[in-house]
C-alpha positions as CSV (number, residue, x, y, z in Angstrom):
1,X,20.1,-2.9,-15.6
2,X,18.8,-5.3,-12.9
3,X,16.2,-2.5,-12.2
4,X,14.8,-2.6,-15.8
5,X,14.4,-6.3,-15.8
6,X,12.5,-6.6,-12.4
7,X,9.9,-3.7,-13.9
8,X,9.5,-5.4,-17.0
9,X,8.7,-8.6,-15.2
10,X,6.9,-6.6,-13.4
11,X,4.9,-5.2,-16.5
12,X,4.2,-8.6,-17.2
13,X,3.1,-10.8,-14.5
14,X,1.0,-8.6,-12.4
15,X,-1.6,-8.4,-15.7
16,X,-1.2,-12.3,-15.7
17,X,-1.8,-12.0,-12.3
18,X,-5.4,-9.9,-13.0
19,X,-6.3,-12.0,-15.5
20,X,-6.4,-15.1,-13.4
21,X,-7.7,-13.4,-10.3
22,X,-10.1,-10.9,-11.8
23,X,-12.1,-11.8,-14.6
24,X,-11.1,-14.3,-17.8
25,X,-11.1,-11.2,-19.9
26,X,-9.8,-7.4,-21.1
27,X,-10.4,-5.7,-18.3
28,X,-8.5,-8.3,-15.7
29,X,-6.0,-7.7,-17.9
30,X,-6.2,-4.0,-18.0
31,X,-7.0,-3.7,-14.0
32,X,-3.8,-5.6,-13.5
33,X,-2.0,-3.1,-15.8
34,X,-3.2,-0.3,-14.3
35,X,-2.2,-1.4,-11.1
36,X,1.5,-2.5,-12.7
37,X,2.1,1.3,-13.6
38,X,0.9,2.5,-10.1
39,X,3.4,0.3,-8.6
40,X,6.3,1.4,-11.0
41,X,5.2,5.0,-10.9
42,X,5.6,5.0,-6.7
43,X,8.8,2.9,-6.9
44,X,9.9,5.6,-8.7
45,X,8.9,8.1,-6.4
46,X,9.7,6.7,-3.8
47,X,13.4,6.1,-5.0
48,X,13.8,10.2,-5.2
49,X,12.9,10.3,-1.7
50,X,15.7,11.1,0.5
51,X,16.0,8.3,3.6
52,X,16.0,10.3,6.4
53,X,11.9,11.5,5.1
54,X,11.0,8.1,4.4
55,X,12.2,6.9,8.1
56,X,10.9,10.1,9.8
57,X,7.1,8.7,8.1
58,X,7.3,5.7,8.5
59,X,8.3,6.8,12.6
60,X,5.7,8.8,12.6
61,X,3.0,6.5,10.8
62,X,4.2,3.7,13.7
63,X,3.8,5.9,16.3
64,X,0.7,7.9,15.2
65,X,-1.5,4.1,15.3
66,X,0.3,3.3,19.1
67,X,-1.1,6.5,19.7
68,X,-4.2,5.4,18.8
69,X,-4.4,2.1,20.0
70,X,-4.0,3.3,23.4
71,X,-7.1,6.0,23.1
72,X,-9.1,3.2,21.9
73,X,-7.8,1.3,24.9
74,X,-8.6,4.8,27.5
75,X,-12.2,4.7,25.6
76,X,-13.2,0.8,25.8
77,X,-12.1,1.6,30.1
78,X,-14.7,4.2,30.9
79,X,-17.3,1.9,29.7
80,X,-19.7,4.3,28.5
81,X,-22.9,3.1,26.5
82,X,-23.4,6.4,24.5
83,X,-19.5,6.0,22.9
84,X,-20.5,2.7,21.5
85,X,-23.9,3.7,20.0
């Protein structure tokens, strides 16, 4: 029940929210809407996800910018002009 609430708040602040922030107007209001479904739609998809995938992504997602933070790092030591230009 407590769910249902939340995404009717939900429903009903974040076009408030794009009204104020994006234009005095329809399409804040509409914008905002759009973007209250998209966030309702992927809490819902994301609540069918079993744990264990959402952990293993989320692992992986971590990892995977380490990664690349540290070939960024390797790249920026060789100090080679034709990289950067």
């Amino acid at each position: 029940m407590i769910k249902w609430i939340i995404r009717g708040l939900v429903l009903l602040i974040v076009p408030l929210i794009g009204y104020f922030q994006i234009g005095h107007n329809l399409t804040g209001v509409l914008i905002g809407f759009v973007v209250a479904l998209l966030v309702l739609a992927s809490e819902l998809v994301i609540e069918k996800m079993p744990l264990d995938t959402l952990i293993a992504g989320v692992l992986g997602g971590v990892l995977g910018l380490i990664v690349a933070k540290l070939l960024d790092y390797a790249v920026s030591l060789t100090e080679n002009e034709k990289i950067y230009t």
